[in-house]
N, C-alpha and C positions, 0 to 999 in steps of 0.2 A: 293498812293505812298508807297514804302516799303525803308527800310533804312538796309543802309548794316552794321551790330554790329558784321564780322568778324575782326580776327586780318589782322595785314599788309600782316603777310607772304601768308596768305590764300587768299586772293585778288592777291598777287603774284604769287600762284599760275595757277589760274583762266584768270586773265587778262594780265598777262606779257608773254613778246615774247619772254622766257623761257616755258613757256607753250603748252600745248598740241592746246589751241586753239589760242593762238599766231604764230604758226608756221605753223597755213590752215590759218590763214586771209589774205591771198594775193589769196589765194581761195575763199572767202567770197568774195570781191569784185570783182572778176571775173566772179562769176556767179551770185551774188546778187544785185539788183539795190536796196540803201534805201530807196528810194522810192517806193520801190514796195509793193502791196497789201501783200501780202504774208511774208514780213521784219516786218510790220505793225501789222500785227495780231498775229505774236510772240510777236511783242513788247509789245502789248496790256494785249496778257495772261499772259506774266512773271510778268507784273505787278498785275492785278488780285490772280496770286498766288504768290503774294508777295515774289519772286525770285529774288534775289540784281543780279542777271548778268544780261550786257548790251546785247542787240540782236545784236552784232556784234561778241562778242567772245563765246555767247549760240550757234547760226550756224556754228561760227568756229569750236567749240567744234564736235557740230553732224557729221558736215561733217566731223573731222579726222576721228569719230568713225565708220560712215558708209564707207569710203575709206578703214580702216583698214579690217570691215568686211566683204567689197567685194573683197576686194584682197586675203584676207582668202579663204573663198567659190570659188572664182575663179580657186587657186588653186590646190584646192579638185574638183572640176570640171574637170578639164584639166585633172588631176589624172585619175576619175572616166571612163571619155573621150576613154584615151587613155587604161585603164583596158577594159573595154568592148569590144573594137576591138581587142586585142590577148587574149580573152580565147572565148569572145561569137560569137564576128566576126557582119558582117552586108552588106545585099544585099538589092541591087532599088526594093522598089516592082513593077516599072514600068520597064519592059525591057529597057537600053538605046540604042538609034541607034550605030550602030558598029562605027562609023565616031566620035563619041564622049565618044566614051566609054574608052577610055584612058583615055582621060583628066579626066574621074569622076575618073577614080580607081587612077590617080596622088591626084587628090584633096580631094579625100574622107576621109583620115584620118584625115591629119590638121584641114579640116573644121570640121568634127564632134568633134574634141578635143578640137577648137576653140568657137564652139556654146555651147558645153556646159560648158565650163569657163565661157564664158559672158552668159549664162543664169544662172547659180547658183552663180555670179559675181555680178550680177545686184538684184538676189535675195537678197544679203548677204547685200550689200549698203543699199536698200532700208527697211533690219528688222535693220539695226544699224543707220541711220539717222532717219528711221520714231520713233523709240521706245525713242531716246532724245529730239526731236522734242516734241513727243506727250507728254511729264513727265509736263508742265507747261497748258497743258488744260486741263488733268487729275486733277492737282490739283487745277485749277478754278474753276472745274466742281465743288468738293466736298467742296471746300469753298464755293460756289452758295448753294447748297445743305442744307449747316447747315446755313447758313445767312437767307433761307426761314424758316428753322424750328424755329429760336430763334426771327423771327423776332416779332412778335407778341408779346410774353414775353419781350421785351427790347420796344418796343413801350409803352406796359402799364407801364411798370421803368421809362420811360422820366416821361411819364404825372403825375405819384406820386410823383418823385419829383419837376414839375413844381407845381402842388397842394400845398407840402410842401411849394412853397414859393421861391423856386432857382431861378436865374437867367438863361440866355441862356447858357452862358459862363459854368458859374456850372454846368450844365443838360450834357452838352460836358464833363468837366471834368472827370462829376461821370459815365457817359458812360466807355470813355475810362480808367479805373481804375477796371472797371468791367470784367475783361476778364478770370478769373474764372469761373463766372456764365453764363455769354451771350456772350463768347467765340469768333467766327468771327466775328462779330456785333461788338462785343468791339473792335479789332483790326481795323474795318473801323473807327470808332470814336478815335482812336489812332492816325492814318495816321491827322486825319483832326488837331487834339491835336497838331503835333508834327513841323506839318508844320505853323501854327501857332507862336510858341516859337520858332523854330531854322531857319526858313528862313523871319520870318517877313512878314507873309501875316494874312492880317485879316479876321476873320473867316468864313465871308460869302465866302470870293474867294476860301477859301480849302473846303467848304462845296460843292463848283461847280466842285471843282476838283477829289474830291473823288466821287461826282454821276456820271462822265464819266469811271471812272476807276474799279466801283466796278463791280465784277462779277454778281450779282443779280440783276437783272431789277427791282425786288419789293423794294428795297433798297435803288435805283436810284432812283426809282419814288419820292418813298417817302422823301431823301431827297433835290431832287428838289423843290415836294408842300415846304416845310417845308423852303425853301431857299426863297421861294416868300411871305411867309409869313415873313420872317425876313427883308427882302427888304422893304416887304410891312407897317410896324410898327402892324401889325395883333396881336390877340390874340393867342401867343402860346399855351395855357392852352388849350382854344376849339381847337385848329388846332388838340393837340395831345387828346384829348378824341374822336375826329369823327375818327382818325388815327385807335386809339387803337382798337375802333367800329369792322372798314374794317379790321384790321387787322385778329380777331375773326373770321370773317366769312371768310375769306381767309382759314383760316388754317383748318377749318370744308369742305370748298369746296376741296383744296385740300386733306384733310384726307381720302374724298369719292373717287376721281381719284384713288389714290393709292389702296384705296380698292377694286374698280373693276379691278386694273390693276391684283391686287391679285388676285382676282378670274378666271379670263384667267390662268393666270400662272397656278393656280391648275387645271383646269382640264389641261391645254399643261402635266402634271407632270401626272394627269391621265392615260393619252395615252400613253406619253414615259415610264412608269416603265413598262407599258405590254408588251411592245415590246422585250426585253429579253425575255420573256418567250415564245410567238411565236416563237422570233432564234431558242430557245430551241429545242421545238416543231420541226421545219424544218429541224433543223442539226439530230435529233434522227433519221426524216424518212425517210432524205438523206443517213445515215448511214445503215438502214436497208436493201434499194431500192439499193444497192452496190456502190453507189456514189464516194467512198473513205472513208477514214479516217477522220472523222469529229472532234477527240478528240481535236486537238488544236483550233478549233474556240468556242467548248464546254468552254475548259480553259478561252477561252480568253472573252465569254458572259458570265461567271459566277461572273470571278475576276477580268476582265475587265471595261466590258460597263457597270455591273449594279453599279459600285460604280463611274463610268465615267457620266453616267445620270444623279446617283444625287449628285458629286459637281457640274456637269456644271447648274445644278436646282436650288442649292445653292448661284451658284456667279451670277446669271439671278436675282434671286429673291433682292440679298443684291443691284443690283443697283439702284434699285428703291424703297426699303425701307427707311425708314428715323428712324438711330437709336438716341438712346436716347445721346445728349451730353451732354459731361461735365460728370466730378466722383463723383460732389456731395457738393466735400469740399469749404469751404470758408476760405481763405486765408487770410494774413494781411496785408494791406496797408504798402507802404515802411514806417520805423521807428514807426511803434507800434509795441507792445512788448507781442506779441501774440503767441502760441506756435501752431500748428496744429496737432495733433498726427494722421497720418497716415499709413498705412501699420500695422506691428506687431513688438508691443513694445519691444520684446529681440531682436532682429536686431536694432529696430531705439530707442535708450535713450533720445530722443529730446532732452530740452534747455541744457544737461549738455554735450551733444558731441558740444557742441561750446568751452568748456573748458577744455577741457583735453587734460594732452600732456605738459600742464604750471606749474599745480603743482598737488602734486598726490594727494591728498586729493578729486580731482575732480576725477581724476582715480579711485579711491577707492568708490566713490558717484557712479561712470557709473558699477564697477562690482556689487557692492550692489546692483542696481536698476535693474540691468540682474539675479539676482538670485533672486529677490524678483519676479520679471515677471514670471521668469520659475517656480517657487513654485507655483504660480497663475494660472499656464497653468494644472499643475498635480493637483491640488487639483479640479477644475473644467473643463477636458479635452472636455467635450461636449458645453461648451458656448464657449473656444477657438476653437472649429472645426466649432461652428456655426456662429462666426464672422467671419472664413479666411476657409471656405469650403473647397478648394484646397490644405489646409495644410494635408488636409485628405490622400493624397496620399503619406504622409513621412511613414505614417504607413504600407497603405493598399499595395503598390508595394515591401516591403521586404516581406511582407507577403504571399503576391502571390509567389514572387520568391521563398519563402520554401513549398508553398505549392508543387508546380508544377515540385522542384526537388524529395517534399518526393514520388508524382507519379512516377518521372523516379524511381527510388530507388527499389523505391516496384513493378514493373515490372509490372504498373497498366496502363502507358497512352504508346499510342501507340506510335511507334518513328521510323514509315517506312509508304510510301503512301499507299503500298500492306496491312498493319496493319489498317490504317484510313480506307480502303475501304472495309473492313472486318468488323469496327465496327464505321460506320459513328456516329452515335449518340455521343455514347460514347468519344471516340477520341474528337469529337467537346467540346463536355462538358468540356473534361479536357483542351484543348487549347484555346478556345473559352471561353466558358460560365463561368468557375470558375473566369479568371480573371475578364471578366466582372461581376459578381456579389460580387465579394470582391473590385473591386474597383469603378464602378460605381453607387451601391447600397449606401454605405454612402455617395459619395456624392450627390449624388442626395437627400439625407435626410438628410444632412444639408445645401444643398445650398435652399431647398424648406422649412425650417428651418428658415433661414437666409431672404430670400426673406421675406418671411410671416411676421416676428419680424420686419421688415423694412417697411415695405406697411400700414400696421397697422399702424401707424402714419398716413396714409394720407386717413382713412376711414372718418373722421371727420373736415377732414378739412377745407371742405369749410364754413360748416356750423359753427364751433369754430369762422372762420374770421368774420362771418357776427355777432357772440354774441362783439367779441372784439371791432368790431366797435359802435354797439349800443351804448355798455358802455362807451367807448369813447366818444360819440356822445354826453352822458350826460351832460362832464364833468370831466368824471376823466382821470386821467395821462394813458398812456401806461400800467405802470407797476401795478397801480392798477385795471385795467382792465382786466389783466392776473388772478391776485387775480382771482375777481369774476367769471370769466367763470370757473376755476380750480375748484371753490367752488361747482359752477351748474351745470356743464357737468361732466360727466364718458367718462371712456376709457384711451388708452394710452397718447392722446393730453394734455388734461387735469391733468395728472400725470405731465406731463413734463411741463405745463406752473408753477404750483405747486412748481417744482425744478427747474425753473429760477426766481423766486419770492424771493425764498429763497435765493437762490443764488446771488441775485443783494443786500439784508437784510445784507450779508455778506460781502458787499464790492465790489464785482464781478459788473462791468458796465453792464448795459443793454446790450448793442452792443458785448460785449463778450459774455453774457451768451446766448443771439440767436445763435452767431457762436458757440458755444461748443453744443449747442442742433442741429444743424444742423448737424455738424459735426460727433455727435455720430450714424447718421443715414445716413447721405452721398447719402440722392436721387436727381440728380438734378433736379427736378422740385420743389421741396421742398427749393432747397436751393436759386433758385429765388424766392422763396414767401419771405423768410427770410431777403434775399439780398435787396428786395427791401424796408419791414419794419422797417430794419437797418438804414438804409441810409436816412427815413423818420421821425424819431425817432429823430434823431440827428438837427433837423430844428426846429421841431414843437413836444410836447406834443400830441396837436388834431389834426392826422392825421387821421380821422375816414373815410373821401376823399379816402386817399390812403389805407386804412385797407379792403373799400367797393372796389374798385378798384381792389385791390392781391384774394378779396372770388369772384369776377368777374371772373378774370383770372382763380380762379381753379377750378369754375363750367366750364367754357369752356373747362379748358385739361378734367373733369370727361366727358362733356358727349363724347368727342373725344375717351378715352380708353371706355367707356361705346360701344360705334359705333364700336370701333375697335377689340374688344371681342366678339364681335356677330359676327361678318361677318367672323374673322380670323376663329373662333369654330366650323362654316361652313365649310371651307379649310380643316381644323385639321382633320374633320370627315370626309370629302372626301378621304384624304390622307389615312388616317386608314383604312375603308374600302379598296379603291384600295389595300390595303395591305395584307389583310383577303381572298379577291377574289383570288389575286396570292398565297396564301398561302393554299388556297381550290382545285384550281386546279392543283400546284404540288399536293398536293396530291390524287387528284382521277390519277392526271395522273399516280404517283407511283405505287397507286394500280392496276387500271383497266385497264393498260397497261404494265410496265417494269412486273409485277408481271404473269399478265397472258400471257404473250408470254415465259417468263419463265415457265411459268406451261405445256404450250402446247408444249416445246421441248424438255420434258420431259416424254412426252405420246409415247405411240405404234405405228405401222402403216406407210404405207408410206406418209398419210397428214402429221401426224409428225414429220415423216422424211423432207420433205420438211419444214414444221415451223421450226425447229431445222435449217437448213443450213440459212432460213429466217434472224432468228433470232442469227448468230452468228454474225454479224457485230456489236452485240452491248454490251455494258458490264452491266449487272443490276445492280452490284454492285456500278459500280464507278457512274454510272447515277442515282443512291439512294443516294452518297454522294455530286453530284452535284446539287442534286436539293435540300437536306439540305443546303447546304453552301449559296446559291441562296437564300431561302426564310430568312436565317439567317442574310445574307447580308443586304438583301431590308427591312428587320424587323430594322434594326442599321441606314441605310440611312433615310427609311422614320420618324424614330423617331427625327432624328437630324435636321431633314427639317421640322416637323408640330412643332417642340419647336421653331424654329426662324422663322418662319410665325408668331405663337403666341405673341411668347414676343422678336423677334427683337433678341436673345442671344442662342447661338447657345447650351450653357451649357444648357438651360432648357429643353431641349429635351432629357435629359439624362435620367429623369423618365420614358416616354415613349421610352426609348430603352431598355432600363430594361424590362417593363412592355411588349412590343411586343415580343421581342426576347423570353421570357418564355413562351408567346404563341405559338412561332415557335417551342420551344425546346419539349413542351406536345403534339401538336399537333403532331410532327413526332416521337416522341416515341409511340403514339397510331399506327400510318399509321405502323412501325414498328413492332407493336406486333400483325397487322394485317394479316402483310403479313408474317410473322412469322409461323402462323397459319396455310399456306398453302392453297391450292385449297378446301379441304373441309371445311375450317374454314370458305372462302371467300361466297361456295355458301351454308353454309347453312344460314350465314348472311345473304343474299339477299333471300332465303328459307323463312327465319323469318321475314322480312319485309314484303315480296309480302304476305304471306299466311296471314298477320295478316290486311292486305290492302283487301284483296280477300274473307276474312271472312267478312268483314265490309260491303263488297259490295253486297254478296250471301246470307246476311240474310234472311232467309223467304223464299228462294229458293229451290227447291230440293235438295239432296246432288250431287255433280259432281263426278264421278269418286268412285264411294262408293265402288270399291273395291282395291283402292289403301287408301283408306282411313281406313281399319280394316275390313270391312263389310263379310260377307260369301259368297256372291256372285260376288267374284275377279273372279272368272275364272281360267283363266292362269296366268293372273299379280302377279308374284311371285319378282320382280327387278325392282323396280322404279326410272328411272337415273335423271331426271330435267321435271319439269314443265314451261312454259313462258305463259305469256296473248300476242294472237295476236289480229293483228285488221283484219277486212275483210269487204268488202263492206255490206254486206247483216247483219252481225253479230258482232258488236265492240266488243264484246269479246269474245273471244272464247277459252277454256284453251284444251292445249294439251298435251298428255303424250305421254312417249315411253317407251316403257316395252318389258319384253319376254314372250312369250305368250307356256306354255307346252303342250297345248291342244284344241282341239274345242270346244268352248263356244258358246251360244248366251246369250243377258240381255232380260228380258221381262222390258220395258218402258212407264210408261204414255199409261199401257192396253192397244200398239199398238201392232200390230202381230210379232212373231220372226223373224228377218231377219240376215243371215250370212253374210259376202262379204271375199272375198280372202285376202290373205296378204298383205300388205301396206294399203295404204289410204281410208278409207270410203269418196265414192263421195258421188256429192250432192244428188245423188236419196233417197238417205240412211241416209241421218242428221238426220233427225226427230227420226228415231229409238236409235238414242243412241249408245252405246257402241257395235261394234261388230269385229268378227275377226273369222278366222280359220286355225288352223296350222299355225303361222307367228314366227317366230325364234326372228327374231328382227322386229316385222314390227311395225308400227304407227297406232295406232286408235285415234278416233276423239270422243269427243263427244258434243255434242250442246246442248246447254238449250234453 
């Protein structure tokens, strides 16, 4: 059950017939039977999402919204309708018989003006009823969601505190009281709490009633068992430790689903990030092949689909994730007197903004304690950037904004497309890459900063719980148990059990000083360890039960993120690569194509004249800056999708967009200075490769070609244009030259007899002997090893 804690007027709004859904419920009943399946399973979900409206003025509601929205679209339809027939017009594509051919051209307009009202009419009704409709199973969905996730952690809270010594009644209380830390969980143990004290049912029957109503079947199950055991006079204590058991292994079985579902995902993310660059591919040789004008679908794959793939990769991935809940913090029970300090202390004064405003003395307390904050900020500006990360952007976007004007100023960054496409690189750097490295470089280094100062707490943790129990286990207190491990152990744990030892020496409760070390570090998993030691603490001295119980619990989350770092770092490095490959073949595609078709319509002759008219449907320029943008793109997407595969948070992928994107930016400033270079830059590249490949192969062999090689017996070979390795059936290698030849030569070879042959090609009568030719202007010889 959920409980409506709106004011009147707001209920007045919602359900009075002043209302919007007050004035369709004679609709509601006209088309709704409540008894119907369909009236039923609204009713069901609005409770599950804990929605105070009744399913009688929720449906009244949709249905004004979706009537409004199809009479809207309708219309715009009729509109659309009747636009179409006086400018575009419209004929049968089936001849009609002349006997009925009036009749269509009487009816043809209305009806088409008519069909397409009620079809974008019907459309409009059905996105504005289904999208109110669906708002209360959406939000069952994702209370189901975090109910599976916490349920385990609030299973092992029951049984430490039935350990402790509580009763059944207590165990419900301290549940629902808990809803800072175990979040939905607590809210179903609140419903059972509440009905309880304000309708007078006792608490086996609200225990039956909230398993029918919770979202989560694991939930329900569980507190059905748990309701036959109260029925039953059973031992709660074992019910909830076999509970707690199943519950562990639940949450490792589902941790594995999840992560093969991850694993699909990444490679479907494989496939689709290639697929732009194919478009690419296809619209360039549609563009060449005279196709048309490819440039707007060019626009539209670069700035488009690639940033279109990966949020839609993004919102696929976050549904079936399970993030972490909860902020961390532990709050204070109604009427303790407990402060929580969160957010950033010169905005929030805590306990003294309750008093101010009554007499200035507290005014003058809250402006003191704001310039004493901000003196604490400037004197140490990097621990304040490292606890509020994001604070980093008060600095780093003025900054950017002077930087980026002192470029316009200085007539340095480009400020026209025709200027970007003249100096992709460049241009990008300054709109592009500056900002992002002035703003997502620090933070990235203090949220990975931050992170790390925070997690460190939880390297030792399990192992700290299982000394604290020992000790306990002897005989001593809580808090002399903290003593001795602090004394035994190193690291940060042990620092901090150290500073709540001290801390409770000074007056400070136990129970506080856990919530103020929690607090200072804000991880939720952390602060159910806490939560649940708290609340054990307060019963019994020896809870060594509950202490072995919480180092239980957090071997189970280590080895779940231990499983969940392996398999994700597999995904990460899938992504990455996929990223490297696309980032490989733009650029051979830059070089070994936009470059050399520009090369060849640049050349003599009538081939070249033909390449040239080829190759004017295309622009190298703007296609060198789209296929920057593109990989610069997919370098920012893919980084932001392997940080939230990793760690569930979409910020932590900001290292790796940093880190790829500077890949993107080196890499295409080389392809740039490549091609830069020109045609003789390109083959003498490929010159240096093959010959130092072809040496490696020829060792020990005779010299090939020894007179293009310096030798005195060249002959005529005075101009050496390119060499290539072909293949050939008879001879997988075979290197060939083309040269001009001034004169009649023959080579003496391998002591066989001289032989000449005419210009062009030495056949095959003639291999054996080697190099020959006579009088050939431009002809081709061969020679065979």
């Amino acid at each position: 059950m959920s409980l409506d804690t709106r004011d009147p007027q707001q209920q007045q709004q919602l359900g009075g017939e002043d209302s919007l859904g007050g004035k369709f419920y004679p609709l509601y009943q006209w088309l709704f039977d409540e008894d119907s399946e369909f009236v039923k399973n609204v009713e069901k979900k609005l409770a599950q999402a804990r929605m105070a409206d009744n399913v009688e003025m929720f449906l009244s509601r949709s249905l004004a919204v979706g009537l409004i929205a199809g009479l809207g679209l309708w219309l715009l339809g009729s509109i659309a309708g009747y636009l179409f027939l006086q400018f575009i017009g419209w004929s049968p594509i089936v001849p009609l018989p002349e006997s009925i051919s009036p009749i269509a051209r009487a009816i043809r307009e209305p009806l088409i003006i008519i069909v397409s009202g009620l079809l974008l009419g019907s459309f409009g009704f059905a996105i504005g009823f289904g999208s109110i409709v669906s708002i209360p199973y959406f939000r069952a969905n994702g209370r189901k969601r975090e109910i599976n996730v916490l349920l385990a952690d609030s299973v092992a809270f029951m049984y430490a505190l039935a350990v402790g010594g509580m009763n059944q009644l207590e165990i419900l209380r301290a549940m629902a009281k808990a809803d800072d830390t175990y979040g939905e969980v607590s809210k179903e143990f609140q419903s059972i709490v509440l009905e309880t004290e304000y309708f007078d049912t006792d608490y086996r029957t609200a225990v039956r009633n909230q398993a029918l109503e919770s979202p989560s079947d694991e939930l329900s199950q569980f507190l059905t068992d748990m309701l036959s055991i109260l029925n039953s006079g059973g031992n709660l204590t074992d019910f909830l430790e076999d509970q707690k058991d199943k519950q562990m292994r639940t949450a490792k079985q589902e941790q594995k689903k999840l992560l093969d579902t991850m694993e699909l995902f990444g490679e479907m993310y494989m496939t689709l990030s290639l697929f732009p660059l194919l478009l690419i591919i296809i619209l360039v040789i549609m563009s060449m092949m005279g196709s048309g004008d490819q440039t707007t679908l060019l626009y539209g794959t670069v700035y488009g689909l690639i940033p279109l793939i990966g949020m839609g990769f993004l919102v696929l991935t976050s549904t079936v994730t399970q993030d972490e809940i909860g902020d961390g913090y532990l709050r204070p029970d109604a009427g303790e007197d407990f402060a929580v300090e969160e957010g950033i202390a010169v905005f929030n004064p805590g306990l003294v903004e309750e008093y101010t405003g009554d007499k200035k003395v507290f005014d003058h307390i809250k402006r003191q304690e704001g310039t004493y904050e901000l003196m604490q900020i400037l004197k140490a500006p990097h621990l304040f950037f490292r606890n509020h990360p994001k604070m980093v952007f008060v600095v780093t976007v003025p900054l950017t904004l002077l930087v980026l004007v002192g470029t316009v100023v200085a007539e340095s960054a480009p400020l026209s497309w025709d200027a970007m496409k003249a100096q992709p690189v460049w241009g990008t750097f300054i709109w592009v890459y500056v900002p992002l490295y002035l703003n997502l470089l620090p933070l990235s280094i203090f949220y990975e900063w931050n992170v790390q100062s925070r997690r460190a707490i939880l390297g030792g943790l399990s192992e700290n719980l299982r000394k604290l129990a020992s000790a306990n286990d002897t005989g001593m207190t809580l808090l002399e148990s903290l003593k001795i491990v602090s004394e035994t152990s190193s690291g940060k744990l042990a620092e901090e059990f150290e500073t709540m030892h001290s801390k409770v020496n000074y007056g400070t409760s136990l129970k506080d000083a856990l919530r103020e070390f929690n607090n200072t570090y804000h991880i939720p998993r952390l602060a159910r360890t806490v939560r649940l030691i708290s609340e054990a603490q307060e019963a019994s001295s020896q809870i060594q039960d509950v202490l072995s119980t919480a180092a239980k619990s957090s071997e189970n989350q280590d080895d779940i993120d231990r499983e969940r770092k392996t398999r994700t770092r597999m995904q990460m490095v899938i992504i990455i690569m996929t990223y490297l490959t696309l980032l490989a073949v733009m650029a051979l595609l830059k070089i070994q194509f936009l470059d050399t078709m520009a090369g060849l319509a640049e050349t003599s002759g009538q081939a070249a004249q033909e390449t040239e008219e080829f190759s004017q449907a295309i622009d190298p320029d703007l296609l060198s800056m789209l296929f920057f943008h593109a990989v610069t793109l997919q370098a920012l997407i893919s980084s932001f999708i392997a940080g939230y595969i990793r760690n569930v948070q979409i910020i932590s992928g900001v290292k790796y967009a940093v880190a790829l994107a500077t890949v993107a930016l080196v890499a295409w400033t080389a392809v740039e200075q490549i091609s830069s270079g020109g045609t003789e830059g390109g083959e003498a590249l490929l010159l240096l490769v093959g010959s130092a490949g072809w040496s490696l192969w020829g060792q020990g062999r005779p010299s090939i070609l020894p007179g293009c090689n310096g030798s005195a017996d060249t002959g005529g070979c005075n101009s050496f244009t390119r060499q290539s390795l072909l293949s050939a059936e008879t001879d997988p290698f075979r290197l060939e030259s083309q040269f001009e030849c001034s004169r009649t030569y023959s080579h003496q070879y391998d002591n066989k007899p001289e032989r000449t042959c005419g210009a062009g090609r030495v056949d095959d009568s003639t291999r054996d002997d080697g190099v020959q030719g006579t009088n050939c202007q431009t002809g081709r010889c061969r020679q065979h090893d």
